[in-house]
C-alpha positions, -999 to 999 in steps of 0.1 A, spaced: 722 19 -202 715 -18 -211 747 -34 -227 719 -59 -250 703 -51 -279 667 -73 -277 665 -79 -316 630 -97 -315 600 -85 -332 585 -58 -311 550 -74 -296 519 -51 -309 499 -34 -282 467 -60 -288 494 -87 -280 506 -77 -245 479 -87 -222 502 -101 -194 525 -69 -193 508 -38 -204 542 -20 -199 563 -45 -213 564 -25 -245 577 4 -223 607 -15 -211 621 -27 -243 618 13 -256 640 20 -222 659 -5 -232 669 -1 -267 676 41 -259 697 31 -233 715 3 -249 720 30 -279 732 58 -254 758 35 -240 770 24 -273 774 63 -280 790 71 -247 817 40 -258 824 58 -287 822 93 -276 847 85 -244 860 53 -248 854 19 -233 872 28 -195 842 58 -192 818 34 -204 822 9 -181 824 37 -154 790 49 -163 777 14 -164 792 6 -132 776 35 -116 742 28 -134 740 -11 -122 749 -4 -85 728 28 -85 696 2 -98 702 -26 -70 706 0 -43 672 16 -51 653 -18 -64 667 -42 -43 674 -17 -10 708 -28 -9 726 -10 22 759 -27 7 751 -12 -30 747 20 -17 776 25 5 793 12 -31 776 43 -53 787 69 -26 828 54 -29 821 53 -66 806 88 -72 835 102 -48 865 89 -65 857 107 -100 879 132 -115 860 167 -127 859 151 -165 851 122 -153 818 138 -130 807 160 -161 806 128 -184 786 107 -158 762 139 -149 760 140 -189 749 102 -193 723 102 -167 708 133 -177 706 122 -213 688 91 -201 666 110 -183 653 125 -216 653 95 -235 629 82 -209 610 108 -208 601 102 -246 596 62 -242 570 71 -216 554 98 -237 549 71 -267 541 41 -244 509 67 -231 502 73 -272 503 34 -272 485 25 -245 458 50 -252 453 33 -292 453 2 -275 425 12 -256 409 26 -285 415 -6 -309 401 -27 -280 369 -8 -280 368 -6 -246 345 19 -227 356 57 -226 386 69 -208 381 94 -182 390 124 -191 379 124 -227 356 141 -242 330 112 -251 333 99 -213 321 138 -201 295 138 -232 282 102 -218 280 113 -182 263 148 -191 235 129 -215 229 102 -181 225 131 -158 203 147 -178 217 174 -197 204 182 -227 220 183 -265 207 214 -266 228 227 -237 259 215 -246 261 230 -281 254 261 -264 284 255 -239 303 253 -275 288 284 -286 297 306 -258 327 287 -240 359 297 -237 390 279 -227 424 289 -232 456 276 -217 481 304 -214 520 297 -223 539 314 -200 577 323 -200 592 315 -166 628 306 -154 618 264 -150 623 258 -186 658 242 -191 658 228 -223 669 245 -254 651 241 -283 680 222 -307 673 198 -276 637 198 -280 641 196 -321 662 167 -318 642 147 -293 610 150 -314 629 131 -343 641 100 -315 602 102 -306 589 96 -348 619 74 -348 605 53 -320 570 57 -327 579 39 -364 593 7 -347 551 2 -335 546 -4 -369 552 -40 -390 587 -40 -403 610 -57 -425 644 -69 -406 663 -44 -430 639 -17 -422 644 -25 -382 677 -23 -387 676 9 -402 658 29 -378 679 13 -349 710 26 -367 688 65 -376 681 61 -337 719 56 -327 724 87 -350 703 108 -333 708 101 -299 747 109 -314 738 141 -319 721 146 -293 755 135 -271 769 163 -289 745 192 -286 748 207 -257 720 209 -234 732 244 -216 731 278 -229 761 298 -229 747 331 -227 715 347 -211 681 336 -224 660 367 -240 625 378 -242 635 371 -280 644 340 -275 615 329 -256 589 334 -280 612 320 -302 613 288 -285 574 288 -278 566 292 -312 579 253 -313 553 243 -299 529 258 -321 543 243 -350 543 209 -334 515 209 -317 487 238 -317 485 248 -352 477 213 -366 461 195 -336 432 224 -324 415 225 -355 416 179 -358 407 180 -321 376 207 -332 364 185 -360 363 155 -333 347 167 -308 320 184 -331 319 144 -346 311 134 -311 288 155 -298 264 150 -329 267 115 -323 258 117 -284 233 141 -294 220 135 -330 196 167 -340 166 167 -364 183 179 -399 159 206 -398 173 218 -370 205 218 -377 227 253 -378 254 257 -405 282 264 -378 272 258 -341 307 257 -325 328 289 -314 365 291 -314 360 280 -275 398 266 -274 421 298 -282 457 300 -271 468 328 -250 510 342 -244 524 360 -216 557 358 -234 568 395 -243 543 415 -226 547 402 -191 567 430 -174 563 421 -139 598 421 -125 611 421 -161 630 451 -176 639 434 -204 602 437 -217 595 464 -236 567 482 -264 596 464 -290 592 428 -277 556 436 -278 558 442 -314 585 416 -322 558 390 -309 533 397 -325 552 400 -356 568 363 -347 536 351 -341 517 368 -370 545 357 -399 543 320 -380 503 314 -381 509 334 -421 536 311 -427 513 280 -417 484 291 -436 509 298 -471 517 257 -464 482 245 -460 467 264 -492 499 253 -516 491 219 -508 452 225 -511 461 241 -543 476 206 -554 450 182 -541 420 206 -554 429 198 -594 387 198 -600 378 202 -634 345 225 -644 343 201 -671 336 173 -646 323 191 -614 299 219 -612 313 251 -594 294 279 -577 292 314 -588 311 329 -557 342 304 -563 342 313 -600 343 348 -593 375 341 -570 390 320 -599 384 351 -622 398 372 -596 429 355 -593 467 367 -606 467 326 -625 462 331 -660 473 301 -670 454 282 -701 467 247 -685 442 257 -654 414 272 -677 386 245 -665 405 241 -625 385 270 -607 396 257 -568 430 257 -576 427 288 -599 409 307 -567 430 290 -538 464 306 -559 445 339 -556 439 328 -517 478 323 -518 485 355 -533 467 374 -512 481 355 -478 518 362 -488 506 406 -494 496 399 -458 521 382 -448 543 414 -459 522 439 -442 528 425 -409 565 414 -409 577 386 -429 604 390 -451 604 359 -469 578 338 -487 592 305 -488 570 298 -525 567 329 -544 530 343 -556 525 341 -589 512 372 -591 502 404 -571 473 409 -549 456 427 -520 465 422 -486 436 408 -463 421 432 -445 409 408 -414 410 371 -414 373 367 -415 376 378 -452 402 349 -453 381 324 -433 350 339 -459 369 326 -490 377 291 -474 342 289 -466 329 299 -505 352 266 -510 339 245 -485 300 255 -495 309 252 -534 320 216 -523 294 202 -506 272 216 -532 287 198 -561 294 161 -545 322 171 -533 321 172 -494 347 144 -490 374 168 -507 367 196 -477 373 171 -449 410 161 -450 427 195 -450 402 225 -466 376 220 -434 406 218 -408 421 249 -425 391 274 -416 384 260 -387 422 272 -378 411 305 -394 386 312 -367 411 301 -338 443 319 -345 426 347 -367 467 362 -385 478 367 -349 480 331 -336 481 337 -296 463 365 -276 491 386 -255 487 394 -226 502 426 -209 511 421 -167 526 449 -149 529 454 -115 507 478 -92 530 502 -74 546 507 -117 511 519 -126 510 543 -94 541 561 -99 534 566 -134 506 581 -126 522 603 -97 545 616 -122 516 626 -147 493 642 -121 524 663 -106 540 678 -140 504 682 -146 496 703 -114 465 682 -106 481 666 -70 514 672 -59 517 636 -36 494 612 -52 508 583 -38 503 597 -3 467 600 -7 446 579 12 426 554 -9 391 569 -11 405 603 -27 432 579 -48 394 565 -64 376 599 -60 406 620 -80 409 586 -111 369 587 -115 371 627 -117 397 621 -140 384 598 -163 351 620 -168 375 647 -181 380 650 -219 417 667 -213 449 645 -210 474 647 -182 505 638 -207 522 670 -226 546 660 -253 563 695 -239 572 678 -209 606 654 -195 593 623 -179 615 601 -165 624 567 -184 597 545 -164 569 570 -172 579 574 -212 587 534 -211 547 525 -197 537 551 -218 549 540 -252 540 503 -243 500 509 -239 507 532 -270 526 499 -288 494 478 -277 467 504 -297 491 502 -324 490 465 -323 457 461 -323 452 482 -353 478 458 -372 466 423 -360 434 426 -345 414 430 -313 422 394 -303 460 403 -304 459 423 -276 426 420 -250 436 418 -216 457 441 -191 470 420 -153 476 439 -128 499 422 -103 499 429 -68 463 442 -69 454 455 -32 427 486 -36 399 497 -61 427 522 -72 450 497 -86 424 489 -112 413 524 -119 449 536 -126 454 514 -155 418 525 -170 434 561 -168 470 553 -184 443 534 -213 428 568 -220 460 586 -216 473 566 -244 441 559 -264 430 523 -255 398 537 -231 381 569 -252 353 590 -248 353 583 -213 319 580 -189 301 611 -202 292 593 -234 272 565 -245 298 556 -273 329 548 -250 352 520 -255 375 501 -237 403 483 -257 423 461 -233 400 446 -202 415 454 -167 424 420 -152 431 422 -109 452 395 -100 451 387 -67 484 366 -54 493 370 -17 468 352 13 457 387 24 450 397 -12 431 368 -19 412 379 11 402 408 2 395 401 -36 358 396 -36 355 434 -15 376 449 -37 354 438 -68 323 442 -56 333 477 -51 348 483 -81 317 470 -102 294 492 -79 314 523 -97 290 537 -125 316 542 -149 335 507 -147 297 491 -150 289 508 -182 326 492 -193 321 461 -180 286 459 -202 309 471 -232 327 437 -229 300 416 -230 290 422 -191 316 395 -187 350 406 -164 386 384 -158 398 381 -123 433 362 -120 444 344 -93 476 333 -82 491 301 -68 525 305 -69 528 333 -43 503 324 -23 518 289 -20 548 306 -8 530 330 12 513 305 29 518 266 21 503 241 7 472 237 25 463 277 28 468 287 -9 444 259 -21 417 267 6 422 304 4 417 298 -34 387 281 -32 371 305 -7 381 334 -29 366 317 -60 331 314 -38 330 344 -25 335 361 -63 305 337 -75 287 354 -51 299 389 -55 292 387 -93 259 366 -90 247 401 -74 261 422 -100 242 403 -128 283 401 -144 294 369 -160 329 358 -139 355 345 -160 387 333 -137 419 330 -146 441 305 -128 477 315 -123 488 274 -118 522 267 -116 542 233 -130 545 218 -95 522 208 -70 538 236 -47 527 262 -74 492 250 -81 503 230 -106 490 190 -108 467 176 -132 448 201 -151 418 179 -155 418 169 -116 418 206 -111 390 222 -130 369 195 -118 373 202 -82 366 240 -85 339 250 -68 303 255 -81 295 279 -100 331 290 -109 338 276 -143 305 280 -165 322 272 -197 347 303 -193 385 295 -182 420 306 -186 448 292 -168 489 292 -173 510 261 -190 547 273 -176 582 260 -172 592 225 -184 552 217 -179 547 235 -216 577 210 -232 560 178 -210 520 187 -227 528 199 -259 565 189 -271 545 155 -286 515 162 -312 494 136 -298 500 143 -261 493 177 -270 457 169 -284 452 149 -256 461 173 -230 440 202 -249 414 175 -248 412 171 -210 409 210 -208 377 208 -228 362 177 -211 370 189 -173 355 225 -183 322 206 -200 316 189 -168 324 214 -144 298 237 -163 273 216 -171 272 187 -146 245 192 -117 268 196 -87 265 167 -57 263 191 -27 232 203 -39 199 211 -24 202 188 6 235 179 3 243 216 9 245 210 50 275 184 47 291 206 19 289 236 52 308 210 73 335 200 50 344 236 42 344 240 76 370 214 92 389 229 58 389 264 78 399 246 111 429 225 88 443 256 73 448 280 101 467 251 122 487 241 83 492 282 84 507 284 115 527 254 110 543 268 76 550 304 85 562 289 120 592 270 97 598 292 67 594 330 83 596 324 116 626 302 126 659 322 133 679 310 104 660 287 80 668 313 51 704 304 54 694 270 55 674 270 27 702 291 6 730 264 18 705 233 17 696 235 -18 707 249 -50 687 285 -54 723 302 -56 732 284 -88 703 285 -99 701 318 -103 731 317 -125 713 292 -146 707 309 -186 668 296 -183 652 328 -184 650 366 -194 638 369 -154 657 377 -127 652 350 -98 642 376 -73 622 406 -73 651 427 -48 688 421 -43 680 403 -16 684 365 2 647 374 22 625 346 8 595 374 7 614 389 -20 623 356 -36 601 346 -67 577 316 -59 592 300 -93 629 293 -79 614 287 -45 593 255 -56 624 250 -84 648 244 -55 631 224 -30 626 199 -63 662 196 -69 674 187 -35 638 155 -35 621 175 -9 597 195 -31 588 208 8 563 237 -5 542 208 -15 530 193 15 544 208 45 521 220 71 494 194 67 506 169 87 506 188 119 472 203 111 458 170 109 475 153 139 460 190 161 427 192 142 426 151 159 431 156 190 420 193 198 383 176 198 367 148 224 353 122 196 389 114 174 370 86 154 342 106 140 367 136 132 387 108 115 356 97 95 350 131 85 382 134 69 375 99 52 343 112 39 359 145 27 384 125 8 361 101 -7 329 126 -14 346 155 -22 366 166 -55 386 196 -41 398 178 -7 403 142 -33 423 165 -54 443 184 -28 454 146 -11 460 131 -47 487 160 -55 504 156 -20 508 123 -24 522 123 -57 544 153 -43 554 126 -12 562 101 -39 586 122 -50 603 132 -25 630 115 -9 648 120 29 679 102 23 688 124 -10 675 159 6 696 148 35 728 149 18 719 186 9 712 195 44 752 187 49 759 214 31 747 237 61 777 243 75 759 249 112 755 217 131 728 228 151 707 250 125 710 220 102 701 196 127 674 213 140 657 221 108 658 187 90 649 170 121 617 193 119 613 186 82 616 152 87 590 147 113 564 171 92 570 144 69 563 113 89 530 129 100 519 136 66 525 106 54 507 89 81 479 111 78 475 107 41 471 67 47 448 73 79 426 91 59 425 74 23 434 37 37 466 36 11 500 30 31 521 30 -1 524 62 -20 505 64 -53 485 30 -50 460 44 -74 480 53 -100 504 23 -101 516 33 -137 531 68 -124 546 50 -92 562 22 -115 578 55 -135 590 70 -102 611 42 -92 622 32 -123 635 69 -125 647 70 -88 675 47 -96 688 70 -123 680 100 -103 705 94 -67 738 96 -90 722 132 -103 715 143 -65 750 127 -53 774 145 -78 754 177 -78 759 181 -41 797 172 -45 797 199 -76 780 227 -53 807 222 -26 833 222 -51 818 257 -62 815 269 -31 845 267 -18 861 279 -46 837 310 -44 855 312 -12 886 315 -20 877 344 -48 881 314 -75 859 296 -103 862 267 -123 837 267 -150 838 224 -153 823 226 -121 799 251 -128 790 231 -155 785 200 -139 763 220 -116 739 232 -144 740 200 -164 725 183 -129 698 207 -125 691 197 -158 693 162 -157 670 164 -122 643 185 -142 636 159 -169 639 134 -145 611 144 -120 592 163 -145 571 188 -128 595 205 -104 591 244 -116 
């Protein structure tokens, strides 16, 4: 925290040409010249200068690689008192925030820079993958049909990662405006100003506190999502819409004849996990179905309500002065306004009628307050399309009577929003596990006296007795009969979803995931329980039978994602699930999932295995004459699939995307995208740019590139069984590497972390099989060694080398695979962002807290060597020694943030063995734990993608 206040004019973006980040540093700066002068008021001037004495030696040991400075910060750290370590652990964590939202607005700056300049396209925006699709060829005509039909929706997802609350998150958005502000030209007075509104803010956020006191619910999480959609999603989609329909029409101008009223689709729509994912979760239930999509429902209502009051005031037309059309002077006539003062003002007459009949709506599905009352009565909506209908008799009455200019600023954007979040905002998605589903079903078919054991059956009668069940008209249920809680719970949820469906709409409820998804059976069963509870109806014997919810496998361990193209292939081959699958379009979901499979397998593996799965399903449903749609279960960090999105979609394989994708935004990755309005258009930008070019760009191992595709894939197949050996060697293999992993990092206290309605683990158990992949990768990030991101590969490599006669053509095949190929390009580009991250020193004060000598020993030693290798391969193969030499604006972050980062490690690890030892001795001290919790969230923001 800088003790100096720079007071100079602020230079503009156009102006720094020497130092591009320059602006960067002064917002650094000022935050943590202002959080210092709040931590001297807060504590005093003896804890300030204890917190700056920390923060200068902590900076010259990591910059300058000071051994002298360092051996200072460890005598520091160790000589202070409990209040003392909470207050320090306090400071750096707040700074870690306050950078975080300098960085965010220096990217907002640095991008309008770029845009002010004129300069060419960035890559990753959507007029860069319109340029590059017109130079290859592709046709105007082909990409407004990619609009037409596409889909891409990101998925928010609730998942223990997330450790910011959302008075946090509400607080850091004003020190964001605050900041952005000081871009602007300002008067001395008006600098002042904001630098004393900034020191207020950052005072409150000093003292909000960043923890929860009591467990997180399912409530509470889609309480806290719904942020996001007021910050972000609700106002940015539909700009972001209007954009890119801008720019495609300028990249491909059409003949006015041939130009169509409305070309584009909703093709971005948001989709939630959060309160229908069941999975592992008790807590949800058919209620917190209901209570999100009446959260949801009242908030997309409540936005609407907003957007037609101020229409209603910026739409003052006069008849007298501007012609009208028939349709919006029938809505006029229609409305409750009777006014004589708005006699001759037919748009704002009609859009109080539109208001009037939002709020009735807003009733029917939950809201209890209107915050601007009607002025009169009216009928509910029955769908938004008849909302979206009378925006449109507005928008057409416009542009009829020289008005088109009025429609654009808010009125256009408005039903453009209509047609994306329709009145229930996000589609939800239901997840429940496979062995739930089967002994639901046992339950059913034994009160029922159809099969005494199903669950013993063998899997071809499992399908033969579902398919003979499905055909019959009777149900298994009897309302005469005691199920136990599990069967009456599953029951009533499926129930809750029909029900939902009727209130909402079809998009509120579409898709059913099926975790764990081994057999044909697993999918079958959830068709039955749908016609057991009146989602599937008039089953196979009739032309007229509909599916409500599509059955979604998703396929998560290595061996499942092994067998997932079989198992789909088939399960389409079954007459009965065909003639479904045409009811939805002849297009069907498969999920896959990178989190377990990481864990499962590594790094390495889960990628390949991935990628093969994702081929072999192209092929699978190329045969079937089915449209594929995946769905890609990413995680936030690099262990759990997670890296940049755009990166990703790009290097999926051919034939996989085809303008149709869904994939998860989870943990502190949702905050990072979306908690800034104009990072979150960006960010939902780069989702529509990757997926335009991954469907429509002609791919480069085409035709007769196809032979050196065969031999990359190939040396993949050879990598990943020697990175799979290597990784189950460590993790499952070695006698005592769970107890090193539970002393060696902080999993245990994380667990006791308030971040989520989700138990860390699936059993009450310390076997890392049943340990969920989110905690896992969550852990290893804490302690800097964010291991599940690139162990494994290093040994592969250094084997693959030297297990053939000619090492410098294998090691030019690995070149060429870097440089040629997206997938391998993007695999090495996460690791070594991963590897940038990760530090030896730090994770090797965690490995002292293995109280076995030779356990610990042994295992570091092995980490550390894994390490050396990888790094050494990653340079032998892309010709970079230093970590991140591409992306020097994300390595200049790093080790700006490392500095702050080691006091954060250091006092966390003196804080756990505090804990522990008390634990011990049958005792607690609730300081500590705090200090514990306040780390892990200090750590989070710092390295940003570690759940």
């Amino acid at each position: 925290m800088a003790k100096q206040l720079n007071t100079r004019p602020r230079a503009t973006p156009a102006a720094s040409v020497k130092d591009k980040d320059a602006p960067l540093k002064e917002d650094i700066r000022l935050l943590g010249r202002l959080l210092g002068d709040v931590l001297r008021d807060q504590e005093g001037d003896a804890v300030f200068e204890v917190v700056e004495t920390i923060r200068q030696t902590a900076v010259r040991f990591r910059r300058e690689d000071d051994d002298q400075a360092g051996a200072q910060l460890n005598r520091l750290l160790k000589k202070l008192d409990r209040e003392q370590t909470i207050t320090v652990v306090r400071a750096f964590s707040y700074f870690s925030h306050l950078a975080n939202i300098a960085e965010d607005h220096h990217h907002n700056r640095r991008r309008r820079a770029h845009l002010l300049a004129g300069s060419a396209p960035q890559e990753g925006s959507v007029t860069f993958a319109l340029e590059r699709l017109d130079k290859a060829g592709v046709s105007g005509a082909e990409v407004r049909d990619f609009f037409k039909d596409a889909l891409i929706s990101p998925v928010l997802t609730a998942h223990p990662t997330e450790v910011q609350r959302k008075s946090i998150l509400d607080a850091e958005n004003e020190i964001a405006r605050l900041l952005a502000q000081r871009d602007l030209p300002m008067t001395p007075k008006e600098r002042a100003d904001n630098t004393q509104l900034l020191h207020t803010r950052i005072t409150m956020l000093w003292q909000t506190r960043l923890l929860r006191y009591s467990k997180l619910s399912v409530k509470d999480e889609v309480n806290n999502a719904l942020s996001y959609y007021r910050i972000t999603f609700l106002n940015e989609l539909p700009g972001m819409y209007e954009d890119i329909a801008n720019e495609v029409a300028e990249q491909f101008p059409q003949r006015a004849s041939s130009k169509s009223k409305n070309t584009f689709s909703p093709f971005v729509q948001m989709g939630s996990w959060i309160g229908g994912d069941r999975d592992g979760n008790p807590n949800v239930n058919a209620d917190t179905m209901r209570y999100a999509l009446s959260r949801q429902s009242t908030t997309v209502l409540d936005f609407y309500l907003s957007e037609v009051h101020l229409l209603g005031a910026e739409l003052s037309l006069s008849a007298f002065l501007a012609g009208v059309s028939p349709e919006v002077q029938a809505l006029a006539d229609a409305s409750p306004d009777q006014s004589a003062h708005r006699a001759d003002e037919p748009y704002r007459r009609a859009l109080i009628g539109i208001y009037a009949r939002l709020a009735a709506t807003a009733r029917e599905h939950g809201a209890t307050t209107i915050a601007r009352r009607e002025v009169g009565p009216a009928a509910p909506y029955a769908a938004p399309d008849e909302f979206a209908d009378d925006l449109q008799t507005l928008i057409d009455s416009l542009k009829a009577h020289h008005g088109a200019a009025l429609a654009r600023p808010r009125l256009a954007k408005l039903r453009r929003a209509a047609d994306i979040f329709g009145f229930h905002m996000a589609t939800l998605d239901m997840r429940q596990s496979s062995d739930v589903h089967e002994r639901v079903l046992s339950e059913l078919f034994r009160c029922a006296q159809v099969e005494t054991d199903y669950a013993a059956l063998a899997e071809e009668q499992k399908v033969a007795l579902l398919l003979s069940e499905l055909d019959k008209p009777r149900l298994l249920f009897s309302p005469y009969i005691d199920y136990s809680d599990e069967t009456n719970s599953e029951l009533s949820i499926m129930r809750a979803a029909h029900e939902i469906r009727q209130l909402y709409g079809a998009r509120a409820i579409r898709n059913y995931i099926i975790s764990h998804t081994e057999t044909v059976s697993d999918l079958l069963e959830v068709l039955l329980l749908q016609r057991e509870t009146g989602l599937l109806r008039n089953a196979a014997n009739s032309d007229d039978e509909d599916v409500e919810l599509m059955v979604i496998p998703l396929f998560e361990t290595i061996p499942d994602l092994r067998q997932a193209a079989t198992i789909m292939e088939q399960t389409m081959a079954i007459p009965q699930v065909r003639k479904l699958i045409a009811k939805q379009g002849n297009l069907q979901e498969v999920m896959l999932g990178y989190s377990d499979s990481n864990k499962d397998g590594g790094f390495l593996t889960s990628n390949w295995e991935l990628y093969k799965a994702e081929t072999r399903l192209v092929d699978v449903f190329d045969r079937a004459g089915v449209k594929l749609r995946l769905f890609h279960g990413r995680g936030g960090t690099v262990g759990r699939g997670g890296g940049p999105s755009y990166d990703a979609i790009l290097a999926q394989p051919p034939g996989t995307v085809n303008g149709q994708i869904r994939l998860t935004e989870q943990g502190e990755i949702i905050a990072s995208k979306f908690s800034n309005p104009e990072i979150g258009r960006r960010n939902l930008a780069l989702l529509v740019a990757a997926t335009l070019e991954a469907s429509l760009m002609p791919h480069p191992f085409n035709g007769k590139h196809a032979k050196k595709l065969a031999e990359f894939e190939s040396v993949m197949n050879e990598l990943s069984e020697l990175a799979y050996a290597g990784y189950r060697d460590l993790v499952y293999e070695t006698p005592g590497f769970t107890d090193y992993f539970f002393s060696a990092t902080p999993i245990a206290e994380i667990a006791e972390l308030n971040i989520g309605s989700r138990p860390a683990s699936r059993k009450a158990s310390r076997r890392i099989e049943d340990l969920r992949a989110i905690p896992w990768g969550f852990s290893w990030g804490q302690c800097r060694l964010l291991l599940p991101g690139w162990y494994g590969f290093g040994s592969a490599v250094e084997q693959w080398l030297a297990s053939g006669t000619d090492k410098p053509r294998r090691v030019a095949i690995l070149r060429a695979m870097f440089k040629e190929w997206p997938f391998f390009a993007t695999l090495l580009s996460n690791m070594d962002m991963v590897m940038s991250k990760t530090d030896l020193a730090v994770a090797s004060r965690y490995s002292e807290m293995v109280q076995d000598r030779r356990l610990r020993n042994t295992i570091f030693k092995r980490i550390v060597a894994e390490h050396e290798r990888v790094s050494d391969a990653l340079t032998m193969i892309t010709g970079r020694k230093e970590r991140l030499a591409n992306n020097p604006l994300l390595a200049r972050s790093i080790k700006n943030r490392f500095a702050y980062l080691d006091p954060l490690n250091h006092l966390q690890v003196e804080l756990i063995k505090r804990h522990r030892t008390l634990m011990q001795e049958g005792k607690t001290d609730d300081r500590v734990r705090r200090g514990i919790h306040l780390s892990i969230n200090g750590l989070a923001a710092g390295l940003r993608n570690t759940g």
